[in-house]
Steps between C-alpha positions, in 0.01 A plus 500: 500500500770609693838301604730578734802362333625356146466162635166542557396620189713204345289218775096727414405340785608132497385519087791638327616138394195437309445913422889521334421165336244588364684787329740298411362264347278747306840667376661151363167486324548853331840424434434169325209619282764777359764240432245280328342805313857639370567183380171470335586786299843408417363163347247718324779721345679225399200312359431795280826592369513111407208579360599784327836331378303253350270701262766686383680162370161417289507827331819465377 
């Protein structure tokens, strides 16, 4: 496809609201599963050092 101006390309023929969010939704959903997946991890990290603290106490 060809446009003939950045506002065209922006409109894609009368779809560029549902094109662009379509995109953008698809990019909140990206961003979201990182910040839940980070934070995943962090709770894992922390579960095992608790973890880890804890074994060492029942050594000793």
């Amino acid at each position: 496809m060809h446009w003939a101006s950045w506002q065209d390309f922006w409109a894609m023929g009368g779809s560029g609201r549902y094109v662009w969010g379509a995109y953008g939704l698809v990019a909140l959903a990206l961003a979201t599963e990182v910040m839940m997946l980070r934070a995943r991890v962090r709770r894992a990290r922390e579960m095992a050092r608790r973890t880890s603290d804890w074994s060492k106490k029942e050594t000793q």
